[in-house]
C-alpha positions as CSV (number, residue, x, y, z in Angstrom):
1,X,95.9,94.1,10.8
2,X,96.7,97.4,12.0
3,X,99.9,98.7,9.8
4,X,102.4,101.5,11.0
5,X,102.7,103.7,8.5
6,X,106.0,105.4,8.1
7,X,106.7,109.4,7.3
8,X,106.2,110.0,3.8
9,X,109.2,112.9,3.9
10,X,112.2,114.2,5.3
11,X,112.9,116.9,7.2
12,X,114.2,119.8,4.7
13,X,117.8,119.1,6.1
14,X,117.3,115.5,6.0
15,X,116.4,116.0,2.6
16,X,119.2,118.2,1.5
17,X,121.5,115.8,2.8
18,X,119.6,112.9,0.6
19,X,119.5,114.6,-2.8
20,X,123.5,115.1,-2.0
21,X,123.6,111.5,-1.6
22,X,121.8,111.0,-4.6
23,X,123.6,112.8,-6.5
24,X,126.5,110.5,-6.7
25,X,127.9,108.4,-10.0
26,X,126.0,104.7,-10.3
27,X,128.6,102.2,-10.5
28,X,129.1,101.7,-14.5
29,X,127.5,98.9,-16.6
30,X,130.4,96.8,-19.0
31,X,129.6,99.0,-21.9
32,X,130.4,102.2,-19.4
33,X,127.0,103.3,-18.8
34,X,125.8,103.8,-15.5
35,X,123.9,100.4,-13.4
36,X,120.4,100.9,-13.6
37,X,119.1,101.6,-9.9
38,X,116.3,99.5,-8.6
39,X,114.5,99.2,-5.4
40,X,112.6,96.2,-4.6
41,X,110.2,96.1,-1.7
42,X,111.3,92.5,-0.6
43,X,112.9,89.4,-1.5
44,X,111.3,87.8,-4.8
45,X,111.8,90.8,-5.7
46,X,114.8,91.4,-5.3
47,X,115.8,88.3,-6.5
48,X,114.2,88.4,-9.8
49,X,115.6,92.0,-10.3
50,X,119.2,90.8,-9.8
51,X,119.1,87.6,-11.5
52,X,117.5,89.7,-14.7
53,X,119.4,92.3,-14.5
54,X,123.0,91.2,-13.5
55,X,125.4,93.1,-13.7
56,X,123.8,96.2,-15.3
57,X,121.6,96.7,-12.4
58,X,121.9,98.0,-8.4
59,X,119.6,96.5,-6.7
60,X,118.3,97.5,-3.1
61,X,115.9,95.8,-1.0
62,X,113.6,97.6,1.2
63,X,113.2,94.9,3.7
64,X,115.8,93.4,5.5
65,X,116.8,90.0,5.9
66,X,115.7,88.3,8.4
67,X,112.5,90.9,8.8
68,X,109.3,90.4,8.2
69,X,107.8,92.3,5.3
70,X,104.0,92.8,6.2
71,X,104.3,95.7,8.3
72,X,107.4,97.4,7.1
73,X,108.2,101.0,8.0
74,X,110.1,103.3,5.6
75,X,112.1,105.3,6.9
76,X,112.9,108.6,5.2
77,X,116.2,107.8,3.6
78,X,114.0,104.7,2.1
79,X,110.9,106.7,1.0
80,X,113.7,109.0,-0.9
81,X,115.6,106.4,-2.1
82,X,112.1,104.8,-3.8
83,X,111.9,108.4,-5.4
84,X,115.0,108.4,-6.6
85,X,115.3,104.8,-8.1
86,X,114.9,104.5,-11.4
87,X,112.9,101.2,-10.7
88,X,111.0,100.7,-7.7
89,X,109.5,96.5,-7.9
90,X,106.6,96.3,-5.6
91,X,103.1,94.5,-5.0
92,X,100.4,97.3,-5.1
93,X,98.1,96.1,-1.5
94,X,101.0,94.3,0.1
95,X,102.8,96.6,2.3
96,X,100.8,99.9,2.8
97,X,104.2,101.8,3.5
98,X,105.4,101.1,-0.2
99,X,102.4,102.1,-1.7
100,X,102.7,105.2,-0.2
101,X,106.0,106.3,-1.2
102,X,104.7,105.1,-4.6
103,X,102.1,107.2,-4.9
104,X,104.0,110.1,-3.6
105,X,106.2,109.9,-6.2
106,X,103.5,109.7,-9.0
107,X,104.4,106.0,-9.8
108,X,106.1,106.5,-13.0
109,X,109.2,104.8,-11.8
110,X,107.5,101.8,-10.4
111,X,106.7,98.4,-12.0
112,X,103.5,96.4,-10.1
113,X,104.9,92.9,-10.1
114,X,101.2,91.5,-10.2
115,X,101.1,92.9,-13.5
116,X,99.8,90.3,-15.7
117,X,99.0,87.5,-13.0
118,X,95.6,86.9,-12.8
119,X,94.5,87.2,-8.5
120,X,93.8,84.8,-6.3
121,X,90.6,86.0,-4.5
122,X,91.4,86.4,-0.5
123,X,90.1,83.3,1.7
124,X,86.6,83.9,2.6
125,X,87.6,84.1,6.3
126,X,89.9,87.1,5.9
127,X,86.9,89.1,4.3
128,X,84.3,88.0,7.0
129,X,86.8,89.2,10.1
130,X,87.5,92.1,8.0
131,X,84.2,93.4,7.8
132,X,83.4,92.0,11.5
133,X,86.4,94.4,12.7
134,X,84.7,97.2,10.7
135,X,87.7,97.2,8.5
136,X,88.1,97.3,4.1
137,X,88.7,93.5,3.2
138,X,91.6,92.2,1.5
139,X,91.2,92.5,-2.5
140,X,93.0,89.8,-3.3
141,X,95.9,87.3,-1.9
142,X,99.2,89.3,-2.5
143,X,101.4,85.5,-2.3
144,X,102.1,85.4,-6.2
145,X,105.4,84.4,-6.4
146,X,104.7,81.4,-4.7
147,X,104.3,80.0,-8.0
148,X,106.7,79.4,-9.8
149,X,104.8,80.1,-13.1
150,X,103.7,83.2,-11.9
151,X,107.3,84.0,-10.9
152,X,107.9,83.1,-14.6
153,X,105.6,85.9,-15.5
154,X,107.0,88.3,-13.1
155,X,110.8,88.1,-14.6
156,X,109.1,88.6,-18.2
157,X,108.1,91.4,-16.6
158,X,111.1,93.2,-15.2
159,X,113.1,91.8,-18.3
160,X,110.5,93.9,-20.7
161,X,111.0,97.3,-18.2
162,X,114.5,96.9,-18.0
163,X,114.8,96.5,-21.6
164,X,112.4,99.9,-22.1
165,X,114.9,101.8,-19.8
166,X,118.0,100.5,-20.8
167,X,117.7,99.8,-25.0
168,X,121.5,98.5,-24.7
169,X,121.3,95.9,-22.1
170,X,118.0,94.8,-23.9
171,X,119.9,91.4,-25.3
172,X,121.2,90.6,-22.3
173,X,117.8,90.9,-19.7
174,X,116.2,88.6,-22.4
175,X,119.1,85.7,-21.8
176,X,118.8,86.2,-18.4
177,X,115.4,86.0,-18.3
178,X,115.0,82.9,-20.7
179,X,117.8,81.6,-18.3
180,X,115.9,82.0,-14.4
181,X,112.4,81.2,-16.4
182,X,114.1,77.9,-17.8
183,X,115.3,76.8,-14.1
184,X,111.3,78.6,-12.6
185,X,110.0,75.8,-15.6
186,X,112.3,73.2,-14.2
187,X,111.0,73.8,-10.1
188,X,107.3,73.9,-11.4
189,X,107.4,70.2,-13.3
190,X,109.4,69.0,-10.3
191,X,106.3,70.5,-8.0
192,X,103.6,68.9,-10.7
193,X,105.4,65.3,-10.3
194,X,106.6,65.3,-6.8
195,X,103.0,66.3,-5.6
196,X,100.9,64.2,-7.9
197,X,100.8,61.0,-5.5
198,X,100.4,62.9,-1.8
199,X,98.1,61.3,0.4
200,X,96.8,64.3,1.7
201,X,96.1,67.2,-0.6
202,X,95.0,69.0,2.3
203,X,97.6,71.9,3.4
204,X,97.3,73.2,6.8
205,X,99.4,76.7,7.7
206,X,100.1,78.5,10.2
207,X,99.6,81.6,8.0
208,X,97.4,81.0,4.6
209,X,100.4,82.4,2.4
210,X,100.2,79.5,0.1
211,X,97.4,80.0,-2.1
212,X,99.2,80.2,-5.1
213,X,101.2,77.0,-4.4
214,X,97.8,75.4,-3.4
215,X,95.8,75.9,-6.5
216,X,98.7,75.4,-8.5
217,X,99.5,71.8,-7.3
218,X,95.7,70.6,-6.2
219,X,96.4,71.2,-2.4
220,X,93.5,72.6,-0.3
221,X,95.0,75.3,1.7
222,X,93.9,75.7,5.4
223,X,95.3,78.2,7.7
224,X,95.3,78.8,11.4
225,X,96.0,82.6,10.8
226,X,94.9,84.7,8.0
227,X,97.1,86.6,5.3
228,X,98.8,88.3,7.3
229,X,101.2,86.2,9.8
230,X,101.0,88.0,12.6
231,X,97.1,88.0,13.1
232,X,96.3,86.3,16.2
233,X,93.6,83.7,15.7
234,X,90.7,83.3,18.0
235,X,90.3,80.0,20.6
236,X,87.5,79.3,18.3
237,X,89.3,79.5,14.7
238,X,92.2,78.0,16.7
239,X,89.5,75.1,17.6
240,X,87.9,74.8,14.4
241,X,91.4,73.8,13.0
242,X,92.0,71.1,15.4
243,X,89.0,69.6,15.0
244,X,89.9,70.0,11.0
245,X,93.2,68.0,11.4
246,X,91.9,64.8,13.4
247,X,89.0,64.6,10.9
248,X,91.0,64.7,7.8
249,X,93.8,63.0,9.4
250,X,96.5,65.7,8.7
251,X,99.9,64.4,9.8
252,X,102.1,67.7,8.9
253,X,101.4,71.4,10.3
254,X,103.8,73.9,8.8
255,X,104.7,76.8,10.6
256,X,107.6,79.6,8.8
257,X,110.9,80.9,9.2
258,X,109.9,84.4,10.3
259,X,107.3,84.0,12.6
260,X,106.7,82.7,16.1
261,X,105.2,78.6,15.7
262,X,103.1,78.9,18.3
263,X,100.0,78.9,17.2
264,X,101.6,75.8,14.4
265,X,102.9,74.0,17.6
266,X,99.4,74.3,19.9
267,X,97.4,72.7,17.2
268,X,100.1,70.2,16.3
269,X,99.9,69.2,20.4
270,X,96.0,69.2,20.6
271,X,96.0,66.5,18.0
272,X,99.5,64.2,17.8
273,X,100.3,66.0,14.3
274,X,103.6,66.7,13.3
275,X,105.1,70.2,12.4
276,X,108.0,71.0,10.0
277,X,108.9,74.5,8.1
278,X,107.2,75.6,5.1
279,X,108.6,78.4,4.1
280,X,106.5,81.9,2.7
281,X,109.6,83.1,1.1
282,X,108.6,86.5,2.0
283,X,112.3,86.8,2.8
284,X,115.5,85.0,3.7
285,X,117.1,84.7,7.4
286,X,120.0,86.8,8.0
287,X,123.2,85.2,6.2
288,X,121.5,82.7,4.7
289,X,123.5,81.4,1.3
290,X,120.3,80.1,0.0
291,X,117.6,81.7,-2.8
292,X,114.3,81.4,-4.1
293,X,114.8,78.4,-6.1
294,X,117.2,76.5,-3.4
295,X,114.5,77.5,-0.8
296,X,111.2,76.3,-3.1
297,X,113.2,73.0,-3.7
298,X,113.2,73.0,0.4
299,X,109.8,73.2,0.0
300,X,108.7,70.4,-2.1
301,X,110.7,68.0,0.2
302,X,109.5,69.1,3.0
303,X,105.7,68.7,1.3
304,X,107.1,65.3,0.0
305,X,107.5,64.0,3.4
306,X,104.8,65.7,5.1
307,X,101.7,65.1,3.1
308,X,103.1,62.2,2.6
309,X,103.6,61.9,-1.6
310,X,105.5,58.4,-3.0
C-alpha cells in the first residue's frame, strides 16, 4: 500500500508560531499541577490514555473521527504537537507518518503500545503480494487491541509511564487501570463463552484486521483484502473467497464502519451469504457516543448471530 507521507517540519514561521502555541499553561491536575499532555495516534489509544489517565491527563488524538487511520498525514501543527507532547501512544509499523515524527523527535517521549504483546505474524498472503509488488513485507499484524487481553496489557502499560512521569498521580493511574482492566477481563470471558458453541469458527473479512480476535477466540480468520483496508483485491483472490464461502458454508461476511463494503457485498451476492458490520475499531464515526468496550460488546453480538453461536 502506497502511504503519503506527510512533512516532517514547519516552515520557520509556521514554527515560530507553534512553539508560541506551545508555550501556553496545561490545564491544572486536582493537586494544581499541570495535565500531563498525550498524543495518541488513534482511537484505542486514545481511549486507553483517557480512561487511565482521567483527569490528570490531555489527551489528543491524531486521527480524526470518522477517518481512517492507515494512511494518515500529519500535518505540521501535528508533527509539532507529537514533539511537544509529553506522551506520544503509538504502534511502531502502523502508520508510517507517526513513526516518522517519532523518530524525528528521538523517541524519548513516546511509548510503543505493542510493548509487551507478543506479535501476531502477518497472513501469509500479505507477505507473498508484498514481495510480488517488489515491496518490504509486513513484520507483523499491527491489530493488537483487538483483544481484549492484549488491551489489558496495553493500559498496564500507559498506567506504568504515566506513573514514571507523573510520581503523584501514580495511585490514581493504578485504580484506574485495575478499574478499565477489570471491565477488558469482563468483555474477554463474555467473548470466551459467547463464542464457544459457534457453528462456524470460520471468520471471513472484508479486511483481515481480526487476527488477534481470531486466535484469541478459535476463529479462523479469512479475508478478502489484506491488512490494510483499502488494498484492492484481485478477481482471482476475490474468486478464491467465494469459492471459500460456499464450500465451508459461511452464512455471515462482515464488512467495517470505515470502509467502502463493496468488495464484502460482491462476495456476499456471488454466493447467497449474508453481510453485517464487524467493526476494526480503528476508530469511531463522527459523534458517535459509543467506546471500545460498548463497540467490542457490538461485536460479539453481531458474531453471535452471524457464525451462528447458541
Amino acid at each position: 500500500m502506497t502511504r503519503h507521507l506527510a512533512r516532517l517540519a514547519a516552515p520557520p514561521a509556521a514554527a515560530l508560531l507553534l512553539a508560541a502555541c506551545g508555550s501556553a499553561p496545561s490545564p491544572a491536575t486536582d493537586d494544581g499541577g499541570p495535565a500531563i499532555s498525550i498524543v495518541a495516534a488513534f482511537y484505542p489509544l486514545q481511549f486507553a490514555a483517557e480512561r487511565v489517565g482521567g483527569e490528570r491527563v490531555r489527551v489528543t488524538s491524531l486521527t480524526a473521527a470518522g477517518a481512517e487511520p492507515h494512511d494518515l498525514e500529519l500535518s505540521p501543527q501535528q508533527v509539532a504537537a507529537v514533539s511537544d507532547a509529553q506522551l506520544v501512544v503509538y504502534l511502531a509499523g502502523f502508520q508510517s507518518s507517526v513513526d516518522e515524527a517519532v523518530a524525528q523527535t528521538g523517541g524519548g517521549n513516546s511509548l510503543d503500545a505493542m510493548t509487551g504483546i507478543a506479535p501476531l505474524a502477518p497472513p501469509q498472503g500479505e507477505i507473498d503480494e508484498a514481495k510480488a509488488d517488489g515491496g518490504q513485507p509486513p513484520t507483523n499484524d499491527p491489530h493488537v487491541w483487538l483483544d481484549p487481553t492484549a488491551m489489558s496489557t496495553i493500559v498496564a502499560t500507559v498506567a506504568g509511564r504515566l506513573s514514571t512521569l507523573d510520581p503523584a498521580g501514580a495511585t490514581e493511574y493504578t485504580a484506574n487501570a485495575a478499574a478499565l482492566t477489570a471491565s477488558l477481563t469482563a468483555l474477554d470471558a463474555a467473548w470466551t463463552s459467547g463464542t464457544a458453541t459457534c457453528a462456524s469458527r470460520d471468520l471471513v473479512v472484508s479486511h483481515e484486521a481480526f487476527g488477534y480476535l481470531a486466535a484469541r477466540y478459535r476463529f479462523t480468520q479469512v479475508g478478502i483484502s489484506g491488512l490494510s483496508p483499502d488494498s484492492e483485491p484481485s478477481p482471482a483472490k476475490v474468486a478464491e473467497v467465494a469459492d471459500f464461502v460456499r464450500t465451508n458454508g459461511v452464512r455471515t461476511i462482515y464488512y467495517e464502519t470505515l470502509v467502502d463494503p463493496k468488495v464484502a457485498q460482491t462476495v456476499a451476492a456471488e454466493t447467497g451469504a449474508a453481510t453485517a458490520v464487524l467493526d476494526p475499531l480503528e476508530g469511531l464515526a463522527e459523534g458517535s457516543t459509543d467506546d471500545y468496550l460498548s463497540v467490542m460488546s457490538t461485536n460479539l453480538d453481531t458474531v453471535r448471530k452471524g457464525q451462528p453461536c447458541t
